[in-house]
N, C-alpha and C positions, 0 to 999 in steps of 0.2 A: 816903264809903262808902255803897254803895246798902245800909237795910237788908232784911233779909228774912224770912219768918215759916212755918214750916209748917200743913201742912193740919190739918183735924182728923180728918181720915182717916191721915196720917200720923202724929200724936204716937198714935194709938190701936193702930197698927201697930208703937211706938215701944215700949210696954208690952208684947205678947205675942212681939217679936221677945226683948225684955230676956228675959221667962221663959223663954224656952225658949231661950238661948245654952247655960243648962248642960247640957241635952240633947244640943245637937248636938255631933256630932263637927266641934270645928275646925279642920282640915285640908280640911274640904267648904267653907269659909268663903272658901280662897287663890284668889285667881281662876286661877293656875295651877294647883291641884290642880282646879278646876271646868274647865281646857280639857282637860285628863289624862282626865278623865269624861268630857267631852260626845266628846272623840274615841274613847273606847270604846264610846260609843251608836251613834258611823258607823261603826266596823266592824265593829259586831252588825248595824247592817240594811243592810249593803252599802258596795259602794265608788259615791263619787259621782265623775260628770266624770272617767272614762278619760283620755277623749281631749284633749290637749292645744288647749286653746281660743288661737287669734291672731287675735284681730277688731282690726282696724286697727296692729298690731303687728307689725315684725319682729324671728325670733329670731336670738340672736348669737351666747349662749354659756353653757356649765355646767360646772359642777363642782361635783362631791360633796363636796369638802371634805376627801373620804377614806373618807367615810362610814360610822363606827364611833359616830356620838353624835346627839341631836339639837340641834337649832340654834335660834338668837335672832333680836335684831336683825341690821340690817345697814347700815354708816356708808361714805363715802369720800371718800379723800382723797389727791390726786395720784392720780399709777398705780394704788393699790393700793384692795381692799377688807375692810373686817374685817367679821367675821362674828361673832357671840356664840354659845357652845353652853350648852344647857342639861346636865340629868343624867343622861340616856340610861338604857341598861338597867341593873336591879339601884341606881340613885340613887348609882353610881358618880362623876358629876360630873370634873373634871377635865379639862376638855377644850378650857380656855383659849379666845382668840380667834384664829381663821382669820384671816392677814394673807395674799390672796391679789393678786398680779400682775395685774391687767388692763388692761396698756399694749397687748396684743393680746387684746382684747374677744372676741373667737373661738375662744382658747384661754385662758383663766383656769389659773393655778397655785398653790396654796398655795407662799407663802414664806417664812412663818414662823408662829409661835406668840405670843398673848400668854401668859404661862401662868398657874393657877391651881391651887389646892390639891385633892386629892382630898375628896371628898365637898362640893364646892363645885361650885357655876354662874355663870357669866360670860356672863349672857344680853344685858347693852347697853354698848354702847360709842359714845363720842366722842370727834373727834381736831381738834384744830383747832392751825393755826401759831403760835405765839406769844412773844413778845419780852419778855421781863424783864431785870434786873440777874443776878438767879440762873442764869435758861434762857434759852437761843433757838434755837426749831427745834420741830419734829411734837411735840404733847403727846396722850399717849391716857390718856383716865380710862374704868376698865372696874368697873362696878357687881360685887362680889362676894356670893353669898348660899349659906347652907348648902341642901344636898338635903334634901327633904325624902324620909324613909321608908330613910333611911341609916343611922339607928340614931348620927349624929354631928352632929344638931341642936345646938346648942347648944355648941359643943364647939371646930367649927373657926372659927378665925379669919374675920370678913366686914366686907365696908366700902367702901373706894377703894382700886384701884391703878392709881398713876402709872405710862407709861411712856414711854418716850424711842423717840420711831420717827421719827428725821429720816432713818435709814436704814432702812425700814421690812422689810428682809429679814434685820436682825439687831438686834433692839428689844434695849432695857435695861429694866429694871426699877429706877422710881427709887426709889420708896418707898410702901408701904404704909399706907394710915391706916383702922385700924381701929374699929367701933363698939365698946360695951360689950360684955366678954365676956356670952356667950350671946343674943348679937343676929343675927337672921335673914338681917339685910341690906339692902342697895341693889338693889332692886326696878328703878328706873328713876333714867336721870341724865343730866345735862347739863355742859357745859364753856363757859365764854366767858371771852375778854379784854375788861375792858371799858376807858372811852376815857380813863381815868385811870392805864390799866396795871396792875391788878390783875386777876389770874384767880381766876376765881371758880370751882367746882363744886358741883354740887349732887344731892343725892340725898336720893330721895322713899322713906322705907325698908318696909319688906315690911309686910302686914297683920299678922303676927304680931308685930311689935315696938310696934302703933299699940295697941293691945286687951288689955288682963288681962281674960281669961276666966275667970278664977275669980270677979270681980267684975263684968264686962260693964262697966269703966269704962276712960276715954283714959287711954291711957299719953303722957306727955311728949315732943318729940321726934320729930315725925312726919317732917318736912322738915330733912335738916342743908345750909347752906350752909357750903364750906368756900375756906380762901383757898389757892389752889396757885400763887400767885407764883412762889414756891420749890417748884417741884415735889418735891424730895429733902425737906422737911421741909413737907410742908400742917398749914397751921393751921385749928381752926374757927372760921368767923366768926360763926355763930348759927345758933341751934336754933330752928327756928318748928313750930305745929301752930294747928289752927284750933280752938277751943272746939265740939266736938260731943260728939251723943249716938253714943257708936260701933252702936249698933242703933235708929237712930233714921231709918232710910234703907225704901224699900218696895219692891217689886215680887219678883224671884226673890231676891236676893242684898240683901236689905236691910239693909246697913253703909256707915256714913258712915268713910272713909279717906281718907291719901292717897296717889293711884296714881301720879304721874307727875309733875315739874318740868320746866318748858322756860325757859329765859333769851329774854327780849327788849330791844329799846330797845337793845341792847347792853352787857347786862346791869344794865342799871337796874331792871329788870322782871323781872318773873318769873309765872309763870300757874302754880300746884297746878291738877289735875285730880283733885277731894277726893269721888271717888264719888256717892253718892248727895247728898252737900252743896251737890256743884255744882263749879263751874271760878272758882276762887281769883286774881283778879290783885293781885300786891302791887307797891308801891315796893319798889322797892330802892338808893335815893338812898343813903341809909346802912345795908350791906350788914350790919351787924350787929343795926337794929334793921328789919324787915320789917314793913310798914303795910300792911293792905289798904283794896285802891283799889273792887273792886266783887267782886260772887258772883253767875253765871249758873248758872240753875236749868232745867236742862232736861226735868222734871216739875213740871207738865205741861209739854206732851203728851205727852212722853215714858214710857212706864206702867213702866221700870224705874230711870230715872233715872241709870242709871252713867256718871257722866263719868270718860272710861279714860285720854282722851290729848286735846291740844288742836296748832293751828296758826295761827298769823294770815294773813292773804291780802289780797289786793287792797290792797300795802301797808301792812299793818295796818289796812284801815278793817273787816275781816270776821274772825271770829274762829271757825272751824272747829271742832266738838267730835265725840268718838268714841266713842259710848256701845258699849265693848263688851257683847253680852247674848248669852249661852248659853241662853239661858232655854227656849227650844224643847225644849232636849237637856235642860236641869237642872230642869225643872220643871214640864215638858211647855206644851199649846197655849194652856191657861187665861192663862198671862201673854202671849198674845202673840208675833211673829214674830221675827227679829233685829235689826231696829231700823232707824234710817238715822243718815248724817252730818244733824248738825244746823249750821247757818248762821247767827249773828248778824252785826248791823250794830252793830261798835265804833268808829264814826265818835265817839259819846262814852263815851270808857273807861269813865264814871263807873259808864251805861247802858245794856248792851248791850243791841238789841233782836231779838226772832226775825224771821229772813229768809226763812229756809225749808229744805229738807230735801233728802238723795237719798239712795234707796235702790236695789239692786237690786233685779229679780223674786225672786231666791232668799230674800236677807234679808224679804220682804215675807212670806214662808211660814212654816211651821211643819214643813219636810221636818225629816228627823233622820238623811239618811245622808251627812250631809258639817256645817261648819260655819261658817254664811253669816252674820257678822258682821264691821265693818269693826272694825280694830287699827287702825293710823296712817294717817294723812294728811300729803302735802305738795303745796304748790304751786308752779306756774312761771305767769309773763306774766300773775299778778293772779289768773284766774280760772280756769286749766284744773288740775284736780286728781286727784291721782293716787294710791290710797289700797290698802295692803293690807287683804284681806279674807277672809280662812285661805283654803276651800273655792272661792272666785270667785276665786281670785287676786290679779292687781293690776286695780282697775278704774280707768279712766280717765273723766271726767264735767266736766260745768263750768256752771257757774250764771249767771245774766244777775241785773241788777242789782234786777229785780222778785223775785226768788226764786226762779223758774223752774230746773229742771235738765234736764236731760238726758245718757245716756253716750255716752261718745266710741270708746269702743274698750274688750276687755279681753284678758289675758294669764292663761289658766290653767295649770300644768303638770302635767305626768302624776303621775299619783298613785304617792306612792313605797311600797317594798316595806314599807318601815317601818311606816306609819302605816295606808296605804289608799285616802287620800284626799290629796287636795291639802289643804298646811295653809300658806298664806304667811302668814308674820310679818310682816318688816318688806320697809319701800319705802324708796330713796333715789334722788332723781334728781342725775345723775351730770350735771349743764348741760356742764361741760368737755368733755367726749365725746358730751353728745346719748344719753347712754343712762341707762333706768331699770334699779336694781338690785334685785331681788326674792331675800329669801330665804324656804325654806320648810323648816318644820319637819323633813320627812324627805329629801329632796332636795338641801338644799343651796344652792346661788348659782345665782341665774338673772340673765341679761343680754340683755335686748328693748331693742330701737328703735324708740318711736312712729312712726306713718307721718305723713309732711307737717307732723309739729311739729321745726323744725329752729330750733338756734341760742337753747334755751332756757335 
């Protein structure tokens, strides 16, 4: 395990963030109450990017969804696409996952529903095929978390729910596996079989269950992996958290968390994206007891440090990280622009080393009427990369082995009625069909065809 040690700029920032947690309101703390904010800053100084941008892109197809909520992630699998909603107006929530049709890419339909409970959000979902003694056939694991400003924090049920979508136009609901009563929830999650035939999931749960505020100390339990072999009855197979200072982190949003779980190795592995702490790779040789293997700190040079979301590339030798940063919108110019994707060389897991960066023009600014930071990344053929970016859309870019970038294309879409502004969430690239799958917060499912990348 590489160790590592903070600045003395940071532990100093470490004390005045601690005093002053009782002050702030934490609800300003979620990173999704801070995009709730930073998109009401775009639509106090205008709407950004009308016009729907296709720089080396063709468009396919859309759908609203229905268009009564707003939206999450976006996963797929065979024909279909799901979609995650958030809480929409009034923190109503409810609005399950979008299992929409698109074996004709041109015309997408919602076909079903995953469902969820009122005052609840079902913003990430994962489906992947898998064979056990118990199951065999489409398994979706959909992160469950209460609304916030519902007035039912604490209240409703949150956690995993399993569902059976071998027929994906008439899902089952296999079984619910719940955190502790008054738990916020599953933030972000993952699924995999791994090569011994155990299904694993995992979820990275909300900043409010990671933090007692009353104390400004970790709470237990940040990371649950759980075993969904039997998906009708998932077991946990262990609770991991990494030993921090929960306000020991710097720049706009200074909290060390954790944001995000992704399974690798085939689920031997696992990578936390632990905020300001850095990107977390563990063993997971023995899924119940989680080792880490290394911590990549992307401060410096990064001046906010949020590791939001990570990806491996170039067959695992590169390890992709996503510092989301509001910071423009949340705390004005003094911190800085929106950031870029940062690039390591994990040719030694032990060591990753900085490779280098890419950003857009936009995220390189400080505008404030739209919100130009990159959410997810994924990649195809090693190195071309494809990366939700709210305000910029999906950008498409790709890196040479000196660290050099450059962009390849982008997909913006018209800004919806809802929100103002273009807000894409999530990216999936869809190789069986040659199509990237864009969802955006107010809009809905978008579906573009890169030009001249065929067969990825």
């Amino acid at each position: 395990m590489r160790s590592f040690t903070f600045l003395a700029g940071v532990l100093a920032a470490t004390f005045v963030a601690a005093a002053a947690a009782a002050d702030r309101a934490p609800r300003s703390l979620d990173p999704d109450a801070r995009l709730d904010a930073a998109i009401q800053v775009a639509q106090q100084r205008g709407q950004a990017q009308r016009a729907t941008v296709l720089d080396n892109f063709k468009f396919v197809g859309h759908s609203d969804l229905g268009g009564d909520i707003d939206f999450g992630d976006v996963w797929a699998h065979g024909d279909y696409a799901y979609v995650g909603s958030r809480c929409g107006d009034e923190a109503l929530g409810g609005g399950g996952v979008r299992v929409v049709d698109i074996s004709h890419p041109t015309h997408p339909t919602v076909a079903s529903t995953l469902v969820n409970d009122e005052f609840t959000r079902a913003e990430d979902v994962v489906v992947r095929h898998v064979s056990t003694p118990s199951f065999t056939g489409d398994l979706a694991v959909v992160g469950i978390q209460a609304c916030f400003g519902s007035g039912h924090e604490g209240e409703v049920p949150t956690g995993l729910r399993f569902f059976d979508v071998t027929h994906a136009a008439h899902p089952q609901l296999l079984s619910e596996w719940d955190l502790p009563a008054g738990s916020i929830g599953c933030h972000e999650v993952d699924l995999v079989q791994r090569p011994d035939g155990t299904v694993l999931a995992g979820c990275a749960r909300n900043l409010f269950d990671q933090i007692d505020f009353n104390t400004g100390e970790q709470i237990p339990g940040a990371v649950k992996f759980v075993d969904a072999s039997n998906p009708t009855s998932p077991q946990l197979a262990a609770s991991w958290e990494m030993p921090v200072v929960p306000f020991g982190g710097l720049g706009c949003l200074p909290v060390e968390f954790a944001h995000s779980v992704r399974f690798e190795d085939g689920g031997n592995a696992a990578y936390v994206s632990y905020w300001d702490a850095g990107t977390v790779h563990l063993d997971l040789a023995d899924a119940s007891a989680p080792q880490i293997v290394s911590n990549t700190l992307i401060a410096p040079p990064d001046e906010d440090g949020d590791n939001h979301s990570m990806t491996l590339a170039n067959g695992g030798r590169w390890l992709v990280i996503n510092p989301e940063d509001f910071s423009p919108s949340d705390c004005g110019p003094g911190f800085g622009g929106y950031g870029e994707a940062y690039v390591y060389d994990n040719a030694d897991t032990d060591n990753p080393t900085f490779l280098g960066t890419f950003s857009t023009p936009n995220s390189r600014s400080t505008r404030t009427d739209g919100e130009f930071t990159v959410h997810n990344t994924e990649d195809v053929l090693g190195t071309q990369f494809f990366s939700s970016w709210y305000s910029d859309g999906i950008v498409w870019w790709t890196m040479a082995p000196n660290g050099s970038s450059h962009q390849l294309g982008q997909f913006v879409p018209p800004a919806s009625d809802r929100f103002g502004v273009p807000l894409v969430w999530g990216v999936y690239l869809d190789s069986s069909h040659d199509l990237v799958l864009a969802s955006d917060m107010g809009s809905g499912l978008w579906i573009v065809r890169p030009k001249g990348l065929n067969h990825f």
